[in-house]
C-alpha positions as CSV (number, residue, x, y, z in Angstrom):
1,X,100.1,49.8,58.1
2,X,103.4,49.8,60.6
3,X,102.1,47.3,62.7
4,X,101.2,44.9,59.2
5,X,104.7,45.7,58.4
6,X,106.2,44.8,61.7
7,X,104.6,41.4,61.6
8,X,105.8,40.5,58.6
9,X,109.1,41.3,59.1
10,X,108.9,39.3,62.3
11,X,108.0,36.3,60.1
12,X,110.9,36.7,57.8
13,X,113.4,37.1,60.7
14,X,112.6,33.7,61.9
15,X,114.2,32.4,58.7
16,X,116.9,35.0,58.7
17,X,120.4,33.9,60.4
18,X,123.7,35.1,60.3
19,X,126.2,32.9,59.0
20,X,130.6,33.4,58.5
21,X,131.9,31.8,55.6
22,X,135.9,31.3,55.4
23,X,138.0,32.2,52.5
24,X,137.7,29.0,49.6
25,X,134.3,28.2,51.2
26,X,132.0,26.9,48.7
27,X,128.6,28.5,48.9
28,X,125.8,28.2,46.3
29,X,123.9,31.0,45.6
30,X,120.5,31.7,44.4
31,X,120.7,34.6,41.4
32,X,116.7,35.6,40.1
33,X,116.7,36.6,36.8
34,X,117.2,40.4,35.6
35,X,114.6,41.7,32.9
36,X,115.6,41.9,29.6
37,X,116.6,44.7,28.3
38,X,117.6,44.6,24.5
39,X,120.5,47.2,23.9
40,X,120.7,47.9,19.9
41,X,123.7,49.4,18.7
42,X,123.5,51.9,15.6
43,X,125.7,50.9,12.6
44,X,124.9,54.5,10.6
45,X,123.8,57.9,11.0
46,X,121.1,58.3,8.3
47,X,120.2,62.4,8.8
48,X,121.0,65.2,11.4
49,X,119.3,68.6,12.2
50,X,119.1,71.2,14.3
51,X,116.5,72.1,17.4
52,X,116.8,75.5,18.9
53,X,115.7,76.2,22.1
54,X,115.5,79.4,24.3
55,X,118.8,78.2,25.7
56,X,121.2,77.7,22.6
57,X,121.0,74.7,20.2
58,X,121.0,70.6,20.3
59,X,122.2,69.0,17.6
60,X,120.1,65.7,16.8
61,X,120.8,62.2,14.8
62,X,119.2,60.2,13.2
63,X,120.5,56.5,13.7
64,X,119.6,53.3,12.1
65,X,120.1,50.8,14.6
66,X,121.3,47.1,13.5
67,X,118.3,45.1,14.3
68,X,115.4,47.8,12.5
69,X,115.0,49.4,9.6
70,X,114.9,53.0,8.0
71,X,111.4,53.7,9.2
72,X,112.2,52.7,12.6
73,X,115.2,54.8,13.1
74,X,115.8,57.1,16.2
75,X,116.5,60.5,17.4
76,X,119.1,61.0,19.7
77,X,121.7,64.0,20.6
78,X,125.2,64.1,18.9
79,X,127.4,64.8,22.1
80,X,125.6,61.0,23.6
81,X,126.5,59.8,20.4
82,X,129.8,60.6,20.2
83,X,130.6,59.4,23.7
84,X,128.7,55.9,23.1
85,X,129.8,55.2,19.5
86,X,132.8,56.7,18.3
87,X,133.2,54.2,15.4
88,X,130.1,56.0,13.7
89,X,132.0,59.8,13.0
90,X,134.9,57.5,12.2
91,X,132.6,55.9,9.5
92,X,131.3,59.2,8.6
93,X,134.5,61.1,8.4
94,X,135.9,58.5,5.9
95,X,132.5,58.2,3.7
96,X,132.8,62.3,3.6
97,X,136.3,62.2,2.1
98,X,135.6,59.2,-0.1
99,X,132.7,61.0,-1.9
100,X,134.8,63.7,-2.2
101,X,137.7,62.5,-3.9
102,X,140.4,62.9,-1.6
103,X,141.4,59.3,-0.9
């Protein structure tokens, strides 16, 4: 396996040279594309419950991202919540004192 190794890194070393570039040198670069990863950002917090473990107690969230519906809504812990997505207690802090009459 080594010695496969070493022969093909021999290979690509023949193509491999060092090369200096000065400052305002233009150089073109070749960028490969990344995977797609689709990042979907919750616009409510439909339900939230309580697990308890041997250790103490997680608090859980039910979001409803923007781009599925209700049946496709997700779990996820409060504290990562409220570090990603602020805006959403915001929301719910304001809903809770609108349905209670004090705005």
């Amino acid at each position: 396996m080594k010695a496969v190794h070493d022969r093909q890194k021999s290979y690509a070393d023949l193509h491999r040279r060092d090369i200096e570039f000065q400052v305002r040198n233009k150089v073109l670069l070749k960028v490969s594309p990344m995977r797609l990863v689709m990042q979907f950002v919750p616009k409510q917090i439909l339900d939230r419950k309580v697990r308890k473990t041997r250790n103490g107690e997680t608090v859980l969230l039910k979001a409803l991202s923007s781009n599925n519906n209700v049946e496709e809504a997700t779990w996820e812990a409060e504290e990562a919540m409220k570090e990603r997505y602020p805006f959403l207690f915001y929301q719910l802090l304001v809903r809770s004192f609108v349905s209670f009459g004090q705005v």
